[in-house]
ZAKOL-556868 format. One record per atom (N, C-alpha, C, CB): residue number from 1; residue in one letter; atom name; x, y, z. Coordinates in Angstrom, 3 decimals, always signed. Glycine has a CB too. Example, Ala and Ser with C-alpha at 12.3 -4.5 7.8 and 13.67 -1.06 7.14 Angstrom:
<recs>
<1 a N <+13.190 -5.690 +7.800>>;
<1 a CA <+12.300 -4.500 +7.800>>;
<1 a C <+13.200 -3.300 +7.800>>;
<1 a CB <+11.308 -4.473 +9.046>>;
<2 s N <+12.850 -2.250 +7.080>>;
<2 s CA <+13.670 -1.060 +7.140>>;
<2 s C <+12.900 +0.030 +7.870>>;
<2 s CB <+14.084 -0.598 +5.725>>;
</recs>
This chain:
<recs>
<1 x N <+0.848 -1.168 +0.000>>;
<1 x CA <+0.000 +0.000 +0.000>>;
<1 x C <+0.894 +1.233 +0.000>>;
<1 x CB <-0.965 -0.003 +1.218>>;
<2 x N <+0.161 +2.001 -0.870>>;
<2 x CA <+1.224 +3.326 -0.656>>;
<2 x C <+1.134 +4.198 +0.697>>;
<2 x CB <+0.941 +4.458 -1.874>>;
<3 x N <+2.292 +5.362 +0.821>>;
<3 x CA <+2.328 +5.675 +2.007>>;
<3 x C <+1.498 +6.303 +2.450>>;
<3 x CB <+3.150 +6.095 +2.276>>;
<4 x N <+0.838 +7.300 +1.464>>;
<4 x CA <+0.143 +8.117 +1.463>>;
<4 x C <-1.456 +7.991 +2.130>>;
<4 x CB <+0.295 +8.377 +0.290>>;
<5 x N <-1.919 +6.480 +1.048>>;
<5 x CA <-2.568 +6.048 +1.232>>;
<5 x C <-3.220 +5.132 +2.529>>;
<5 x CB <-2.355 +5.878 +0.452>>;
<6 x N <-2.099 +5.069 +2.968>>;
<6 x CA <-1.639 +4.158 +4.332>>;
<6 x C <-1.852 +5.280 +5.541>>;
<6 x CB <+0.272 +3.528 +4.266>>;
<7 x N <-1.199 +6.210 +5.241>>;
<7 x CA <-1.800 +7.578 +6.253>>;
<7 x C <-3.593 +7.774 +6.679>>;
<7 x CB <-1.395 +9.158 +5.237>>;
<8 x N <-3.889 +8.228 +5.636>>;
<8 x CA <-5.208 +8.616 +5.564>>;
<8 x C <-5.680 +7.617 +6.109>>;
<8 x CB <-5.783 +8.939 +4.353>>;
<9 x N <-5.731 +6.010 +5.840>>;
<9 x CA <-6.626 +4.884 +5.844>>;
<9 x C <-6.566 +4.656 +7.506>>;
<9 x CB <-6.077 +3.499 +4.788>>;
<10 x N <-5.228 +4.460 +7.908>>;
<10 x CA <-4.681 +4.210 +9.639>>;
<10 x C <-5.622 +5.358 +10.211>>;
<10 x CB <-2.620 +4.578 +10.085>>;
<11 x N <-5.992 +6.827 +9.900>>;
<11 x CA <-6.096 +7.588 +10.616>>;
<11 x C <-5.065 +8.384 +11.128>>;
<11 x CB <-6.606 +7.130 +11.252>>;
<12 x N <-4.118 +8.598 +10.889>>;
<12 x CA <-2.661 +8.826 +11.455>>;
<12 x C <-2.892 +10.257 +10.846>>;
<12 x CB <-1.155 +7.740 +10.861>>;
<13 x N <-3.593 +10.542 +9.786>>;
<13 x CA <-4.001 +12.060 +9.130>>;
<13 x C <-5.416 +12.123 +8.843>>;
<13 x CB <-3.239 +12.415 +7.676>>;
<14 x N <-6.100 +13.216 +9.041>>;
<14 x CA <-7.420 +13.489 +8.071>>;
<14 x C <-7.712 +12.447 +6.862>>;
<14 x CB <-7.230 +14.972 +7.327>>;
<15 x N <-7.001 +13.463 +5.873>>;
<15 x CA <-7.121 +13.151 +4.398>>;
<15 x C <-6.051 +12.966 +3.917>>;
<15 x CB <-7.697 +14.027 +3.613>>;
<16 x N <-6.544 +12.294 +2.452>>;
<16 x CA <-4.749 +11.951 +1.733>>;
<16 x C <-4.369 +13.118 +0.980>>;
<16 x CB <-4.574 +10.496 +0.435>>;
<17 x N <-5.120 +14.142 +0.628>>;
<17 x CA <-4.463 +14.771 +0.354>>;
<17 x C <-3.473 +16.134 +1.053>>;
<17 x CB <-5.098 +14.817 -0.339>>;
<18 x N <-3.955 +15.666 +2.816>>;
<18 x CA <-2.729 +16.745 +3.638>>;
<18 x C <-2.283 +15.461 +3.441>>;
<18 x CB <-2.765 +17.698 +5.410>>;
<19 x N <-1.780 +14.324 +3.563>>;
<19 x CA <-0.885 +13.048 +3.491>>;
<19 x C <+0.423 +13.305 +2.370>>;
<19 x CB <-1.929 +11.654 +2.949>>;
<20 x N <-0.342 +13.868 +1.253>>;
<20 x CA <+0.525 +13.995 +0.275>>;
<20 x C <+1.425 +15.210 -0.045>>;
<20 x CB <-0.137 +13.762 -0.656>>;
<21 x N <+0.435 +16.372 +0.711>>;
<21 x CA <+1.018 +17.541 +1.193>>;
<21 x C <+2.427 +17.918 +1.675>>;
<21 x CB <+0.364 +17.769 +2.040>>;
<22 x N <+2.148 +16.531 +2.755>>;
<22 x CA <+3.599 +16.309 +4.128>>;
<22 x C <+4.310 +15.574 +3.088>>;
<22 x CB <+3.315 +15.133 +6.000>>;
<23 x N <+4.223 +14.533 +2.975>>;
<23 x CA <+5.212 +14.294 +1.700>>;
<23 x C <+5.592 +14.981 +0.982>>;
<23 x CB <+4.957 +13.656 +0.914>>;
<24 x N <+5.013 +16.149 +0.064>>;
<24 x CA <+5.557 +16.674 -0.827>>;
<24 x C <+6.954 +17.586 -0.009>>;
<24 x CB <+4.386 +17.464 -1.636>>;
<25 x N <+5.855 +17.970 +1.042>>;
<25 x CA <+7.416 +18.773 +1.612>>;
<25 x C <+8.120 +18.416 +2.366>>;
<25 x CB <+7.450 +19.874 +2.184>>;
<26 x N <+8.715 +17.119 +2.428>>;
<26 x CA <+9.410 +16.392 +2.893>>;
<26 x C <+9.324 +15.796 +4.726>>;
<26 x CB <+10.466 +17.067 +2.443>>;
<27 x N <+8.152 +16.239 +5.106>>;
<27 x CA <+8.495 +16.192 +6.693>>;
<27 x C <+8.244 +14.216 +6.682>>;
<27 x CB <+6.998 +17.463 +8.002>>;
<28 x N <+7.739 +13.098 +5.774>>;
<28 x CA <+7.480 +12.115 +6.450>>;
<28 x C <+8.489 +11.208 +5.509>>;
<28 x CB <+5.891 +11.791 +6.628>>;
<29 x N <+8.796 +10.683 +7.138>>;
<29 x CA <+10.181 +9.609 +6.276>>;
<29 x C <+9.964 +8.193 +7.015>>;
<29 x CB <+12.259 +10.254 +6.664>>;
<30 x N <+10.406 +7.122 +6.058>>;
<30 x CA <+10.049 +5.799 +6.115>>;
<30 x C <+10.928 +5.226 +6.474>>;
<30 x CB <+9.629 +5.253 +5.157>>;
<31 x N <+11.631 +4.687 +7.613>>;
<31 x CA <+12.435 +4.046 +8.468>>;
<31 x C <+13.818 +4.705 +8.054>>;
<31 x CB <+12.317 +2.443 +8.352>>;
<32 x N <+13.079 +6.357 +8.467>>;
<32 x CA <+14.365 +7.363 +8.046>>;
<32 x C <+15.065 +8.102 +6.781>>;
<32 x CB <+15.278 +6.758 +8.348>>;
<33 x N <+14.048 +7.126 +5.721>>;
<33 x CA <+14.764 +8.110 +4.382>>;
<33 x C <+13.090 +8.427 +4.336>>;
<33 x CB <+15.856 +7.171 +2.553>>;
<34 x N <+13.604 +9.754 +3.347>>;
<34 x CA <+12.583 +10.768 +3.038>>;
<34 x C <+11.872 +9.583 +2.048>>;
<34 x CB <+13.185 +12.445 +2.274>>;
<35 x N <+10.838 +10.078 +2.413>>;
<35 x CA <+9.569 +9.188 +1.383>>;
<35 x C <+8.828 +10.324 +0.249>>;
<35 x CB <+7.978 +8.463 +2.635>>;
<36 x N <+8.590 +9.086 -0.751>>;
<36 x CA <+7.940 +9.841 -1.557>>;
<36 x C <+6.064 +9.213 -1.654>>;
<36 x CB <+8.923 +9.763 -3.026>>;
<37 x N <+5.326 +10.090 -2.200>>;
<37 x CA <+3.872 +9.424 -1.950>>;
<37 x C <+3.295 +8.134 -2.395>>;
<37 x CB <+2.997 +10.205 -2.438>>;
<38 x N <+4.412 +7.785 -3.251>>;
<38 x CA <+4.054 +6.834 -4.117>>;
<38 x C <+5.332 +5.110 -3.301>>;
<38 x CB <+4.481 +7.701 -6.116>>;
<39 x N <+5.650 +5.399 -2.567>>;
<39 x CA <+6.362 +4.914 -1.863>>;
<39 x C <+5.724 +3.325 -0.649>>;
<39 x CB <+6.802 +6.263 -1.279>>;
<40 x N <+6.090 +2.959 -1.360>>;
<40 x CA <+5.135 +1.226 -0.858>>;
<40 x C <+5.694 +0.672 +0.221>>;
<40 x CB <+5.217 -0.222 -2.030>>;
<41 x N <+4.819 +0.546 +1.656>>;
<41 x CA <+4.860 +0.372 +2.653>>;
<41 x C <+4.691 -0.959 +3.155>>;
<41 x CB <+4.252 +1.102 +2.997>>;
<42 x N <+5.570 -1.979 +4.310>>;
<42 x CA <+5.078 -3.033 +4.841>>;
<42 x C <+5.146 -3.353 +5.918>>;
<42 x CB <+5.325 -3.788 +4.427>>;
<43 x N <+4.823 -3.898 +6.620>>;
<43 x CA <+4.598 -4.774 +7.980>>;
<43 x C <+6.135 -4.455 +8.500>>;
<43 x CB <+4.158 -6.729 +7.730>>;
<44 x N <+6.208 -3.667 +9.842>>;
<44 x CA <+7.326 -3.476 +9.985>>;
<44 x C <+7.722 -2.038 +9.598>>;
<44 x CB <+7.910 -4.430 +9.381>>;
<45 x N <+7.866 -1.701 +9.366>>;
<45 x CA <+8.127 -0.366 +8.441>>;
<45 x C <+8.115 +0.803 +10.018>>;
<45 x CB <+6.426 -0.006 +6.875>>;
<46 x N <+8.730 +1.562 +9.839>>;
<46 x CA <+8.399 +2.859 +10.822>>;
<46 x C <+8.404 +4.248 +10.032>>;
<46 x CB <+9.600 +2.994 +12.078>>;
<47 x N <+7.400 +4.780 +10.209>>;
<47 x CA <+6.915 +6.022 +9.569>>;
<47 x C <+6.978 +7.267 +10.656>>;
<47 x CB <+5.355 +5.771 +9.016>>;
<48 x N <+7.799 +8.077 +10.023>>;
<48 x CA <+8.153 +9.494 +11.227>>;
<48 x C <+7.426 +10.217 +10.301>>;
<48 x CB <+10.018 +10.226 +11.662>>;
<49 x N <+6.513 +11.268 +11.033>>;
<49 x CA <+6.017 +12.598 +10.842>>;
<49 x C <+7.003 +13.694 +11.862>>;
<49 x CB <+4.291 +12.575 +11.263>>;
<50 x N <+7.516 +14.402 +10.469>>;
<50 x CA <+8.313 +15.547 +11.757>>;
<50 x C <+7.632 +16.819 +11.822>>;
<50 x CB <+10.046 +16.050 +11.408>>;
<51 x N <+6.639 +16.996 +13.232>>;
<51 x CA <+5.647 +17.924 +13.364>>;
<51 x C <+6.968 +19.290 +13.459>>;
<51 x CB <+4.423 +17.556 +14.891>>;
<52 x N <+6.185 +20.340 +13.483>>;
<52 x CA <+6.866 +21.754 +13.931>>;
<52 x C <+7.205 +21.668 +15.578>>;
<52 x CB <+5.690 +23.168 +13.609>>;
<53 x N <+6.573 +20.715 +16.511>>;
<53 x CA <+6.786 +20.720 +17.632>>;
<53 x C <+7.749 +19.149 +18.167>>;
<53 x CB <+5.357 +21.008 +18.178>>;
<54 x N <+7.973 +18.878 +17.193>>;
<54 x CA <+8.833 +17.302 +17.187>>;
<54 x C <+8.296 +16.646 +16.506>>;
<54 x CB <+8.990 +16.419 +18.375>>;
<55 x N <+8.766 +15.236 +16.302>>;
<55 x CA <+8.501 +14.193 +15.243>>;
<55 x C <+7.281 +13.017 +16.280>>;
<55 x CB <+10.366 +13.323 +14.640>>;
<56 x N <+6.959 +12.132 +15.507>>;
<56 x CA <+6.111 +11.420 +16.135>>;
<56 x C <+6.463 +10.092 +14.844>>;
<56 x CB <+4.417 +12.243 +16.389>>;
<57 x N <+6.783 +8.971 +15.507>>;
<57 x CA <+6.665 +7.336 +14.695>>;
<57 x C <+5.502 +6.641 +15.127>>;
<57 x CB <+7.967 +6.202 +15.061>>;
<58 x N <+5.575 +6.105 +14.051>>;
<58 x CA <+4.041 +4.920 +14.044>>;
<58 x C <+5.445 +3.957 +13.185>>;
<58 x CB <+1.822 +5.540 +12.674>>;
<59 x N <+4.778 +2.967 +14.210>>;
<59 x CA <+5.293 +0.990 +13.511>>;
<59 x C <+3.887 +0.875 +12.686>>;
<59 x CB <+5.441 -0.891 +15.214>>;
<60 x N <+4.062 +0.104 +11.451>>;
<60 x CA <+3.010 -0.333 +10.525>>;
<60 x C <+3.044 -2.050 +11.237>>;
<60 x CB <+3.501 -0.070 +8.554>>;
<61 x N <+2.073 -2.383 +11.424>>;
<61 x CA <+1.594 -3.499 +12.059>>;
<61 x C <+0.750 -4.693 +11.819>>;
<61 x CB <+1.180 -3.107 +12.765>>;
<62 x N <-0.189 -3.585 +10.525>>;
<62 x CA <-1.381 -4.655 +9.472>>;
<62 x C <-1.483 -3.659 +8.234>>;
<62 x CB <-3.387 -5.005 +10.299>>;
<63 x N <-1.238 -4.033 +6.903>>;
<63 x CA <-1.954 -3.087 +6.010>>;
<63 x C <-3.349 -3.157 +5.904>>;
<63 x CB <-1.511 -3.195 +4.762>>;
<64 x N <-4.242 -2.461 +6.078>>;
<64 x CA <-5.925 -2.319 +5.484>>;
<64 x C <-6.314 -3.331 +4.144>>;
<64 x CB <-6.210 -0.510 +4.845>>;
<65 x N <-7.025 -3.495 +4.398>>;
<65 x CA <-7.883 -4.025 +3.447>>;
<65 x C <-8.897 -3.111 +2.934>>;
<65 x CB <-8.486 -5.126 +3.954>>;
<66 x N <-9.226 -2.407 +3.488>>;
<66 x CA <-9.912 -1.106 +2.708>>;
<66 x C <-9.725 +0.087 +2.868>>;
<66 x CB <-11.067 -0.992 +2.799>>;
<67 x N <-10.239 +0.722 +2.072>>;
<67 x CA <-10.005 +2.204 +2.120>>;
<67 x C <-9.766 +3.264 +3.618>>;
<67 x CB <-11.263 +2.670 +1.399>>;
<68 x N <-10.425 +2.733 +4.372>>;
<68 x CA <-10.479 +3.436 +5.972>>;
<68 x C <-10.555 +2.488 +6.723>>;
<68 x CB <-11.661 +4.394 +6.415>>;
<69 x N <-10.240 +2.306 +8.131>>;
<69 x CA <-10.704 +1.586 +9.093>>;
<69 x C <-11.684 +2.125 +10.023>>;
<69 x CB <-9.744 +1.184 +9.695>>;
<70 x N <-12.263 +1.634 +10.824>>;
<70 x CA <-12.734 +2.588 +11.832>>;
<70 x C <-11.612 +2.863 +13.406>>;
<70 x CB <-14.322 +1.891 +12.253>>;
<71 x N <-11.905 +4.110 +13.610>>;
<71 x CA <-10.752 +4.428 +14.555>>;
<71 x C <-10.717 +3.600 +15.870>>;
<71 x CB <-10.817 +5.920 +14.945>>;
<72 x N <-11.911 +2.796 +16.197>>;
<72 x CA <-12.104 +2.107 +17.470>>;
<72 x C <-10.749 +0.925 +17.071>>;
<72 x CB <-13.982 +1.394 +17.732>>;
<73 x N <-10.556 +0.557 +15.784>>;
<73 x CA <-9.352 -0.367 +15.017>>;
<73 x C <-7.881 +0.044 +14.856>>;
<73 x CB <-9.733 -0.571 +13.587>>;
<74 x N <-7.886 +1.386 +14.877>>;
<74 x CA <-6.464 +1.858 +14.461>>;
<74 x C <-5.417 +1.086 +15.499>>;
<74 x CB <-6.321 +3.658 +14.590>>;
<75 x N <-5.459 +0.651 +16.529>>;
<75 x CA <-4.375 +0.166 +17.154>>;
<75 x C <-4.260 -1.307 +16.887>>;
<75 x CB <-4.434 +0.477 +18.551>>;
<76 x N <-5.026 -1.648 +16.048>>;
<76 x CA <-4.264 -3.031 +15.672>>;
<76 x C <-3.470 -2.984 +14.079>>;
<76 x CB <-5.556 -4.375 +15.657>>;
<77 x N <-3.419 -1.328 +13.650>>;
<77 x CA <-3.176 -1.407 +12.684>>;
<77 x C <-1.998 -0.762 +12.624>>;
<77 x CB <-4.040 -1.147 +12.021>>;
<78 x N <-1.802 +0.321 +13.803>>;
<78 x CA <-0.538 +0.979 +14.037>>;
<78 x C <-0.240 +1.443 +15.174>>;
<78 x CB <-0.354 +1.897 +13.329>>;
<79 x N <+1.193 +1.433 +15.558>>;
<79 x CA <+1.486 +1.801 +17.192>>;
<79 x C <+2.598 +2.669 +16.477>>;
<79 x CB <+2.033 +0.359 +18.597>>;
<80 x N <+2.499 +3.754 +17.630>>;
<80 x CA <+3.050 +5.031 +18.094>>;
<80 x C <+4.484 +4.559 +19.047>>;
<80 x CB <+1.750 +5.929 +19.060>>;
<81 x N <+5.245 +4.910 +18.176>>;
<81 x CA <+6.433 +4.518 +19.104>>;
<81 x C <+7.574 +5.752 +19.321>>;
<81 x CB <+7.207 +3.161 +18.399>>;
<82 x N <+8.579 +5.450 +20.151>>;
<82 x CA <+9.051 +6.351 +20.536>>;
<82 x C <+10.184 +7.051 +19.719>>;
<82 x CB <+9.292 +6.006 +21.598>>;
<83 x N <+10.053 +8.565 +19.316>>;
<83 x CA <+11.031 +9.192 +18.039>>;
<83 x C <+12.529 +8.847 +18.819>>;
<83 x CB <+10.749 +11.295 +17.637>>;
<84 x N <+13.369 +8.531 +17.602>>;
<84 x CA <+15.191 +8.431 +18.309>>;
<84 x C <+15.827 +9.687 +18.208>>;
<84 x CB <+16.393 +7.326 +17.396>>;
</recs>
């Protein structure tokens, strides 16, 4: 799944298109290199968002099977782990 797509769906953002936004301007990187939107994600994987107030990681844990999950689900789909 792409990254982008993987954002939006986890809940980890709104929409894909602020998803693609942060990508475009480089703040989200995929087990440390800068990602691009089109950038294919798996099990394992750690995804940094570097906010204006610090960064924040999510471990990828399950890819979706559909388009959204519901948020009562997001934690079997991604954990928040601690930025290095």
């Amino acid at each position: 799944m792409r990254v982008d797509k993987w954002l939006s769906a986890v809940n980890v953002v709104k929409r894909r298109t602020v998803a693609t936004d942060m990508l475009k301007s480089g703040v989200v990187l995929v087990n440390g290199m800068q990602a691009k939107a089109s950038k294919n994600i798996i099990v394992g994987d750690i995804v940094t968002i570097e906010y204006l107030k610090g960064a924040k990681s999510y471990e990828v844990l399950r890819i979706p099977a559909t388009k959204t999950i519901p948020k009562s689900q997001k934690d079997e789909y991604v954990k928040e782990v601690e930025s290095v």
